[in-house]
C-alpha positions as CSV (number, residue, x, y, z in Angstrom):
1,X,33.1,54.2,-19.7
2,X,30.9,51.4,-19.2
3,X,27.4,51.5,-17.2
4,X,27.7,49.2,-14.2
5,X,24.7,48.5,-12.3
6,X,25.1,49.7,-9.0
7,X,21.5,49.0,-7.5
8,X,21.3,46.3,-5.0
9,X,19.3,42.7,-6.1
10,X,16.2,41.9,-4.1
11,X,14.9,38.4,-4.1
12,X,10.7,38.2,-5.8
13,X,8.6,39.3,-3.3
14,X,5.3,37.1,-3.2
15,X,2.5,38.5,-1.5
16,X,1.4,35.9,1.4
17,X,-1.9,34.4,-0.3
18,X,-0.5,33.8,-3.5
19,X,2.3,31.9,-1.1
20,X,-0.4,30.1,0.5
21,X,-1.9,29.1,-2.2
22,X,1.3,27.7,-3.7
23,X,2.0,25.4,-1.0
24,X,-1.6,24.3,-0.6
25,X,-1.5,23.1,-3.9
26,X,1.5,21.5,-3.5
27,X,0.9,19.9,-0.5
28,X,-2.5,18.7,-2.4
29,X,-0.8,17.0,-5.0
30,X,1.9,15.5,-2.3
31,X,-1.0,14.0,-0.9
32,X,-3.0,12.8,-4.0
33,X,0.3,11.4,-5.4
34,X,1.1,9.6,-1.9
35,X,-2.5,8.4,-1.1
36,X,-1.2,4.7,-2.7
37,X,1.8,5.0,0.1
38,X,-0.7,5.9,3.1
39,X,-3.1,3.4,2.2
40,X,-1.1,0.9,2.2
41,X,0.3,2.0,5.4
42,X,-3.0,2.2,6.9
43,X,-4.1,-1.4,5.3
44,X,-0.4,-2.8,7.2
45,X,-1.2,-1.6,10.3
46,X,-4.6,-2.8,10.2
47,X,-2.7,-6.3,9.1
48,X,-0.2,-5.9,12.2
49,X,-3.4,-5.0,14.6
50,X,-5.3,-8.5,13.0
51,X,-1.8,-10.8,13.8
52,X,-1.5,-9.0,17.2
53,X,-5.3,-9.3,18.5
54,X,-5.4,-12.9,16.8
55,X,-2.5,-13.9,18.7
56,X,-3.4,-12.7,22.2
57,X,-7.1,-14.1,21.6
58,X,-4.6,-17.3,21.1
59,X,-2.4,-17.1,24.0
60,X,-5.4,-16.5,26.6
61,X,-6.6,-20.0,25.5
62,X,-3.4,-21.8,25.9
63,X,-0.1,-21.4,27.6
64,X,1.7,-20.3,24.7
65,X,3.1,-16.7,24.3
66,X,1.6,-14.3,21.6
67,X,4.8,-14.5,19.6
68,X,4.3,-18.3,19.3
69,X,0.7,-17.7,18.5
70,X,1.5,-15.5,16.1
71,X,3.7,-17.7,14.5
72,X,1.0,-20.9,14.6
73,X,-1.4,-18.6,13.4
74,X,0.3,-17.2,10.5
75,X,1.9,-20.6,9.3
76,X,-1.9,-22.0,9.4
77,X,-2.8,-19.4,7.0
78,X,-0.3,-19.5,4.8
79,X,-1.2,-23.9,4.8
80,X,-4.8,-23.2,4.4
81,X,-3.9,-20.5,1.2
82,X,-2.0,-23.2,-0.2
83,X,-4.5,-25.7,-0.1
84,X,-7.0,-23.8,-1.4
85,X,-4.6,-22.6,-4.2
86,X,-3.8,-26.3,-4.4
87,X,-7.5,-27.3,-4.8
88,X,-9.2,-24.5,-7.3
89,X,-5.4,-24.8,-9.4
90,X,-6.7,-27.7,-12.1
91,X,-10.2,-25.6,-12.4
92,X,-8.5,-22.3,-13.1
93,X,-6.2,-24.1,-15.5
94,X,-9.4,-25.9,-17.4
95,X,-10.6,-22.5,-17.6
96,X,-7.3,-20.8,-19.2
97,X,-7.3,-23.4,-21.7
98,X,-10.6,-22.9,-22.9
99,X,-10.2,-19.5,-23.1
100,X,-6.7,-19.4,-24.6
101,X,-9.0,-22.2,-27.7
102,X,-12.0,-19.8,-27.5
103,X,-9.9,-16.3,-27.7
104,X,-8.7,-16.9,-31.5
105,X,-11.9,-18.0,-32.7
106,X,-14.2,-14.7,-31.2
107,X,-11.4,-12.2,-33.2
């Protein structure tokens, strides 16, 4: 006759520090793995507070509303990037070419 097993199946008991512990670490690395996702949030909303404070500061001075001021303001930024991209592009290039003769000779 074969044995069958008759006693009931509890699940592992973990005492409540070692459970603690568990999800402190784990929580721990959450964190650590997700500080490039909360800094980033963090530098957006310090972004979105810039626009908005820019664009009021704006709108006090003329007649327009903040979202129009937004708008000016970001579209002059993104001009004056440009032209300093435009301007400091033929020194930068200079500069790659030099190093791209230099590189092969300094091996």
């Amino acid at each position: 006759m074969p044995h069958t097993d008759t006693s009931p199946t509890y699940p592992i008991k973990f005492p409540p520090r070692l459970l603690l512990t568990i999800i402190a670490v784990a929580a721990a690395l959450l964190i650590w793995h997700a500080l490039h996702i909360f800094l980033l949030i963090f530098a957006g909303m310090l972004f979105g507070i810039f626009l908005w404070r820019t664009g009021h500061y704006i709108s006090s001075r003329t007649r327009l509303s903040t979202g129009w001021s937004i708008s000016i303001f970001l579209i002059l930024m993104l001009a004056l990037t440009a032209l300093i991209i435009w301007l400091m592009a033929p020194s930068i290039m200079d500069q790659v070419n030099r190093l791209n003769q230099e590189w092969p000779d300094s091996m």
